[in-house]
KOLNUKE-770216 format. One line per 5 residues: number of its first residue (from 1); their letters; for each residue x, y, z of N, C-alpha, C. Coordinates in Angstrom, 3 decimals. Each point is the difference from the previous one (the first is absolute). Layout:
! residues N
NUM	A	X/Y/Z/X/Y/Z/X/Y/Z ~ ...
! end
This chain:
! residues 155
1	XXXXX	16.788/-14.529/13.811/-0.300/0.851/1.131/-0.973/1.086/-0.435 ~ -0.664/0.054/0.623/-1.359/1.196/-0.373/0.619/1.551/0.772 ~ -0.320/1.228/-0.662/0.547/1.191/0.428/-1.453/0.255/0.724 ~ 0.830/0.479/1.019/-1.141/0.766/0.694/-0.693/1.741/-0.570 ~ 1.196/0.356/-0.456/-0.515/1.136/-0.686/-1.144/-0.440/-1.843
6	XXXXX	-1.385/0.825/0.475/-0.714/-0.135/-0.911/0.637/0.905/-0.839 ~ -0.552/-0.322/-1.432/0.679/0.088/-1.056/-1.565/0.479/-1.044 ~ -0.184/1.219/-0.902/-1.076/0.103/-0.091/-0.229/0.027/-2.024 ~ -0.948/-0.974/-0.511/0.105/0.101/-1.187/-0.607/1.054/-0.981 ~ -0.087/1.341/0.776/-0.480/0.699/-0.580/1.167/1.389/-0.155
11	XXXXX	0.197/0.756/-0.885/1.176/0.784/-0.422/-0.991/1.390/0.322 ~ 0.888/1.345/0.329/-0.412/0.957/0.608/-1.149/0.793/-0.552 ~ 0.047/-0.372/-1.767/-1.377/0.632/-0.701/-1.044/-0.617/0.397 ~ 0.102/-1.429/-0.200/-1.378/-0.991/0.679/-0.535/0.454/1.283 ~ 0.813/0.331/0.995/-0.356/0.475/1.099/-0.568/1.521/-0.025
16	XXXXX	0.206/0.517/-0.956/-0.726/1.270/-0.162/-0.811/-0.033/-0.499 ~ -0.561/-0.572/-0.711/-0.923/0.141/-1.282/-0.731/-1.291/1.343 ~ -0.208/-0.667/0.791/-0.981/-0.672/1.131/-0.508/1.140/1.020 ~ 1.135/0.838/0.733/-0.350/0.945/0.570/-0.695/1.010/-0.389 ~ -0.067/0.677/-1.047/-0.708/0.985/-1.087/-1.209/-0.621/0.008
21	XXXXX	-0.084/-1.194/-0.218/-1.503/-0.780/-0.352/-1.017/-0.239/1.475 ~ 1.133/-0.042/1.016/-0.528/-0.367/1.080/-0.829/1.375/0.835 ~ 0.804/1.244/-0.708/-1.007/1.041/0.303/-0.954/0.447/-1.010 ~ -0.179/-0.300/-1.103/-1.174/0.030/-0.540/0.381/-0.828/-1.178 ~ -0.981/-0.978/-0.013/-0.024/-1.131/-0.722/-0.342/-0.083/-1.239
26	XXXXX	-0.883/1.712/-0.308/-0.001/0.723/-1.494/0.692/0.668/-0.490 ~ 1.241/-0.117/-0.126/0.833/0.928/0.075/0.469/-0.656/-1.543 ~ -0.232/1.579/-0.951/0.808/-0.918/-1.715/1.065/-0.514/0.111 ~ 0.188/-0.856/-1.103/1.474/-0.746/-0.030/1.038/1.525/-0.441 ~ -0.562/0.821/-1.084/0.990/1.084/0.377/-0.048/0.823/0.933
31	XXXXX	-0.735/0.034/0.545/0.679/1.236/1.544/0.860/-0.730/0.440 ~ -0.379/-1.767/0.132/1.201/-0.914/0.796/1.618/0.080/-0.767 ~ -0.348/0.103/-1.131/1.406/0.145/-1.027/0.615/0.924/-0.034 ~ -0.487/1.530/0.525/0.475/0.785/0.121/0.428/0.153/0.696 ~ -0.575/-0.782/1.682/0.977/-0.119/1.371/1.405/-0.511/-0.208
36	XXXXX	-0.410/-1.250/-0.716/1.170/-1.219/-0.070/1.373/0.047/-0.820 ~ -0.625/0.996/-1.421/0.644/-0.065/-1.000/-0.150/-0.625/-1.558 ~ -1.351/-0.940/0.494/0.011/-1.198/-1.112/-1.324/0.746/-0.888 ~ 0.721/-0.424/-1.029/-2.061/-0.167/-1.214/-1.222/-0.313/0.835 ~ -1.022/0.436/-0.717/-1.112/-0.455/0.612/-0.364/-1.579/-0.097
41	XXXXX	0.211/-0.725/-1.391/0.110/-1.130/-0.110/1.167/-0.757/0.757 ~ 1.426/0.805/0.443/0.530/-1.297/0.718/-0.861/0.153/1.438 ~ -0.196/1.153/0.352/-0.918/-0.054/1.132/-1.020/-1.247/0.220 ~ -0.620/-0.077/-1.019/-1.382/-1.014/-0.074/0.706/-1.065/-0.128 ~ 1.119/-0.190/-0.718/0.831/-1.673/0.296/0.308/-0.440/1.096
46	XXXXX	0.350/0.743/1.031/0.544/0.447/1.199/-1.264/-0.647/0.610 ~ -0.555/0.975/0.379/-1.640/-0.345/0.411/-0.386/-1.796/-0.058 ~ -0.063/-0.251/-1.426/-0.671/-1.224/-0.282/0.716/-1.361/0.895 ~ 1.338/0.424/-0.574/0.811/-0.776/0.912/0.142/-0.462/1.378 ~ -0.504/1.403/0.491/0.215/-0.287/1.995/-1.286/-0.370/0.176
51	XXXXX	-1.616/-0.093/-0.920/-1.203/0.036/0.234/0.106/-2.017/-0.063 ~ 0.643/-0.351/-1.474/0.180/-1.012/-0.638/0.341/-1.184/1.096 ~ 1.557/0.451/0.362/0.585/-0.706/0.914/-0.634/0.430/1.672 ~ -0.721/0.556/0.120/-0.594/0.121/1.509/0.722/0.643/0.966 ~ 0.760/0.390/-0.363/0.520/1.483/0.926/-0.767/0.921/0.430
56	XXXXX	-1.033/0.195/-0.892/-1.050/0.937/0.632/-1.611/-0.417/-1.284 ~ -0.894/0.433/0.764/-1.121/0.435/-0.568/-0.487/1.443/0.264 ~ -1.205/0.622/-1.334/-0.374/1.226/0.019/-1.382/-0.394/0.130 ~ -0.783/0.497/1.413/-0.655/-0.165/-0.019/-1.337/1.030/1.032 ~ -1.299/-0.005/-0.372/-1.018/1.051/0.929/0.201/-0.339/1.374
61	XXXXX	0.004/0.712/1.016/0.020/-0.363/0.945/-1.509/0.911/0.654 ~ -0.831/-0.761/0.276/-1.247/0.112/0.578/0.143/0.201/1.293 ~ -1.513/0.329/0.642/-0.363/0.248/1.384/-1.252/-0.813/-0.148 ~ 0.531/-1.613/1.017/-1.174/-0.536/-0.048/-1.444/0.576/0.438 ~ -0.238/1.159/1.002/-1.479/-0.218/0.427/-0.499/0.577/-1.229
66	XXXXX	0.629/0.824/-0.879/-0.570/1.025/-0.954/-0.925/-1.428/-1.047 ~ 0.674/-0.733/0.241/-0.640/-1.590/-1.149/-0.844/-0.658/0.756 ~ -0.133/0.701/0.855/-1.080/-1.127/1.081/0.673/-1.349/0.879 ~ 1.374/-0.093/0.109/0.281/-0.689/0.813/0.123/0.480/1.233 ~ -0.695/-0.244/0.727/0.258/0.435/1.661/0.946/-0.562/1.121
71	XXXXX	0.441/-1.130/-0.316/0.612/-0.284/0.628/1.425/-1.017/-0.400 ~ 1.200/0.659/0.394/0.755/-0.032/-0.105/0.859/-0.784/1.589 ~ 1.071/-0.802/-0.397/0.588/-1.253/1.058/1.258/-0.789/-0.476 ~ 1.254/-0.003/1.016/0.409/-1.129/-0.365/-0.127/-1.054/0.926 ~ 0.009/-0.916/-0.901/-0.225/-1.238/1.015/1.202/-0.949/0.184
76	XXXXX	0.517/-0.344/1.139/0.993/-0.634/0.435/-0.455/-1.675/-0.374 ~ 1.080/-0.889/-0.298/-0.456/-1.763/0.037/1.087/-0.563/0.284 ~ -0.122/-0.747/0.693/0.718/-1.053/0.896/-0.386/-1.085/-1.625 ~ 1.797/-1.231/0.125/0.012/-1.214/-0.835/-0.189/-0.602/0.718 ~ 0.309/-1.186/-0.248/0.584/-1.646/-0.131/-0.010/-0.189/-1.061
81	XXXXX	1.268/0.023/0.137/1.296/-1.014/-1.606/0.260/1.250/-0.704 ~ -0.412/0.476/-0.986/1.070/0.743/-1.165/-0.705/1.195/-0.252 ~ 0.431/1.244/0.679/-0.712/1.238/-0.041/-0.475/0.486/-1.593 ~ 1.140/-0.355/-0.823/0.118/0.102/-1.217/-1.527/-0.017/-0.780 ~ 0.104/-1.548/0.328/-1.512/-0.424/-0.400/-1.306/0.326/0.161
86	XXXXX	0.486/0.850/1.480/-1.260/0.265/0.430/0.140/1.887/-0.716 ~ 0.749/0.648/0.080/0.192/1.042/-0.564/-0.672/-0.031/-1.485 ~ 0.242/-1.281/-1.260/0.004/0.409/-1.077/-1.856/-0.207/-0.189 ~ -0.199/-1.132/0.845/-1.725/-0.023/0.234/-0.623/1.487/0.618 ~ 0.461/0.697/0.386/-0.770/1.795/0.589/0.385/0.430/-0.886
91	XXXXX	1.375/-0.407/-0.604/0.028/1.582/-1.597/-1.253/-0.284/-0.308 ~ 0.152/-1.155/-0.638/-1.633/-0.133/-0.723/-1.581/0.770/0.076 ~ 0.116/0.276/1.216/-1.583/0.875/0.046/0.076/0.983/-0.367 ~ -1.147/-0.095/-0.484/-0.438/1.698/-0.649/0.326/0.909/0.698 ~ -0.515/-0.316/1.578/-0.396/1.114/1.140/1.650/0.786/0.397
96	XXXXX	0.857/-0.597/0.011/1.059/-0.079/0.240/1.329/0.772/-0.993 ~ 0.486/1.112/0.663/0.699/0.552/-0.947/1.658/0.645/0.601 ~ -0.231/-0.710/0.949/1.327/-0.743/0.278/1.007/-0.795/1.100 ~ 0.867/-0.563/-0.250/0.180/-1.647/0.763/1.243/0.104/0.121 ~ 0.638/-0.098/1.139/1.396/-0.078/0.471/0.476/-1.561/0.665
101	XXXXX	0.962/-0.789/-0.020/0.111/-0.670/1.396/1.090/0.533/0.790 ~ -0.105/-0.628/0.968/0.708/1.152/0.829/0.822/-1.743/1.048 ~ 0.785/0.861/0.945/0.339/-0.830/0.855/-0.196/0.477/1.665 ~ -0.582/0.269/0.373/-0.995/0.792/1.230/-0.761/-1.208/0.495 ~ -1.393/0.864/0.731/-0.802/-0.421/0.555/-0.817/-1.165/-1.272
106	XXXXX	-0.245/0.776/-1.020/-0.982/-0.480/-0.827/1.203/-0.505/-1.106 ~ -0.634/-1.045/-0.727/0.814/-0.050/-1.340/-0.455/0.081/-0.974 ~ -0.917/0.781/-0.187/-0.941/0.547/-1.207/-0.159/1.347/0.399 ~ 0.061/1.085/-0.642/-0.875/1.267/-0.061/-0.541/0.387/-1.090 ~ -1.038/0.050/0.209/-1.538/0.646/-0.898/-0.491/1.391/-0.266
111	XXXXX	-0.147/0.423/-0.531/-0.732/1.380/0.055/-1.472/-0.226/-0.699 ~ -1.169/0.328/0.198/-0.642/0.002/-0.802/-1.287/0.994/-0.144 ~ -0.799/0.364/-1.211/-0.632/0.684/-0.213/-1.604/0.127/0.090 ~ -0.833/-0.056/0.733/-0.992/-0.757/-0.222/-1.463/0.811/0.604 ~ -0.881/-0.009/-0.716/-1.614/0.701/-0.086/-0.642/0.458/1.409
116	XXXXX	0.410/-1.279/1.079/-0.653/0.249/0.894/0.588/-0.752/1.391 ~ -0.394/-0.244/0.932/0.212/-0.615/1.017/-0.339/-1.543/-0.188 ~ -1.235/-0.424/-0.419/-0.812/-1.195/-0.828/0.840/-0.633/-0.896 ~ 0.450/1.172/-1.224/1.400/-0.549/-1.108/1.036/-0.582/1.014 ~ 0.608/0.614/0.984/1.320/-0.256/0.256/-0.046/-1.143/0.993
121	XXXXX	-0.744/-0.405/0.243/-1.069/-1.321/0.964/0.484/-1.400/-1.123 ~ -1.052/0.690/-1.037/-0.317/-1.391/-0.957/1.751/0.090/-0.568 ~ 0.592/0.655/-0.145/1.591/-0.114/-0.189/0.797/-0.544/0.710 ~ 0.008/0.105/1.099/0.523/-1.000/1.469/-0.391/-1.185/-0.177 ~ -1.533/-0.029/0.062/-0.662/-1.776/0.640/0.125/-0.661/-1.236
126	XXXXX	-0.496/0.831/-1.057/-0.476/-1.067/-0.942/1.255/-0.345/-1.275 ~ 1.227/1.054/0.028/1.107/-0.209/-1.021/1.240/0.048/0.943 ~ 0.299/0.564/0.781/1.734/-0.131/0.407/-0.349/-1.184/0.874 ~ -0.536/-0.164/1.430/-0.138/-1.288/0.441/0.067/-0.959/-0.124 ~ -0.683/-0.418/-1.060/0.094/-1.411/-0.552/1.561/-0.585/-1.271
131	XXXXX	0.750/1.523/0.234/1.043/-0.543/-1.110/0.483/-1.090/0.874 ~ 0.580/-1.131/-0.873/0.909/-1.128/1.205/1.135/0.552/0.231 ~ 0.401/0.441/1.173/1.130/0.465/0.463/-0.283/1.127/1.409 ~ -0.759/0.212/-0.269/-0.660/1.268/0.534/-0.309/-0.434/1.696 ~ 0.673/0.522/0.625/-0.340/-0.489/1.535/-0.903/0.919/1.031
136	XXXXX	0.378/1.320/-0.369/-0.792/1.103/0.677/-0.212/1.101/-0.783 ~ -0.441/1.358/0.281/0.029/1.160/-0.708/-0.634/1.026/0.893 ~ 0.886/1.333/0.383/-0.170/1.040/0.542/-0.430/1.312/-1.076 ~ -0.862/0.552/0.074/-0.679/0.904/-0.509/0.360/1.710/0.578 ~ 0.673/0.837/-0.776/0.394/1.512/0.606/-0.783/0.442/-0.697
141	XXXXX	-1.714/0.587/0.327/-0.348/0.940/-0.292/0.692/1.249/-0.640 ~ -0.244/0.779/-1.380/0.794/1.209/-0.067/-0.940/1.237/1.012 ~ 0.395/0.938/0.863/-1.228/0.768/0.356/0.075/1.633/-1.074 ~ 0.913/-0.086/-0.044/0.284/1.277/-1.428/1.675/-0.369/-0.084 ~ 0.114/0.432/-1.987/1.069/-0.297/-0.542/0.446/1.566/0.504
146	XXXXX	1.242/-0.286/0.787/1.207/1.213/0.366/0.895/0.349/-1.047 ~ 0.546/-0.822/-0.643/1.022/0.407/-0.781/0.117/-1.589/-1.169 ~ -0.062/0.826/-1.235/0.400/-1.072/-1.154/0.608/0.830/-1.043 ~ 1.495/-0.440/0.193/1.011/0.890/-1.525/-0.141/-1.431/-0.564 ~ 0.976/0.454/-1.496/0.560/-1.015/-0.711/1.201/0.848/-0.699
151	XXXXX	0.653/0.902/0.409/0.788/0.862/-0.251/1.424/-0.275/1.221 ~ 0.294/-0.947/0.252/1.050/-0.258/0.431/1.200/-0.232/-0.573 ~ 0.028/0.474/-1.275/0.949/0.176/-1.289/0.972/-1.406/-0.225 ~ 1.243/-0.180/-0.244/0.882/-1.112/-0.150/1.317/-0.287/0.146 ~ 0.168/1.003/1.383/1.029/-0.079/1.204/1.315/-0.343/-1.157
! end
């Protein structure tokens, strides 16, 4: 029998030493050790571990137009047969930085990053379209980014 109550593999320091990071992601392993309690080195074990196993990454978080991408979108896609498949073919693009399936309207969601109106064209017609699976695709213009945290800590 499966519990409905989630069950979480991370112990109350791990969860601190993610939250600490999640508000500034430079933050020394001893200021973090001094929150937590631990060495600076178990800190960095700590660290490696949740980085290692994928609990989290540390990473820049940019503002695309500042790089010259102008235009920003997710794009919705309709299957036939195995969303999966069609999901692990969009990780794949460059342009693309990140991919959900969902069970909605669409069974793909896209986000992607891209130079121009022209880029995000030749990204539609000439690479997601033709994946086999791919039946349609709705395009959401971004018109300005409102709000992007990554500070939603680890409940």
């Amino acid at each position: 029998m499966v519990s409905s109550k989630k069950q979480s593999p991370l112990d109350a320091v791990s969860k601190t030493i993610i939250e600490l990071l999640q508000e500034d992601g430079r933050r020394s392993y001893s200021d973090i050790g001094r929150v937590v309690g631990l060495s600076e080195a178990a800190v960095r074990q700590r660290v490696q571990r949740l980085t290692e196993s994928g609990v989290m990454q540390i990473v820049a978080v940019t503002d695309p137009m500042q790089l010259g991408f102008h235009r920003q979108a997710m794009i919705g896609i309709r299957v036939s047969g195995d969303a999966r498949r069609v999901a692990e073919a969009v990780a794949e693009i460059e342009a693309i930085d990140y991919v959900v399936i969902t069970v909605g309207a669409f069974d793909v969601l896209a986000e992607v990053v891209c130079e121009d109106d022209e880029d995000l064209l030749s990204l539609i017609n000439d690479v997601i379209r033709p994946i086999d699976g791919v039946l349609s695709t709705e395009t959401f213009i971004y018109a300005k980014l409102q709000k992007q945290l990554y500070n939603w800590g680890t409940r």
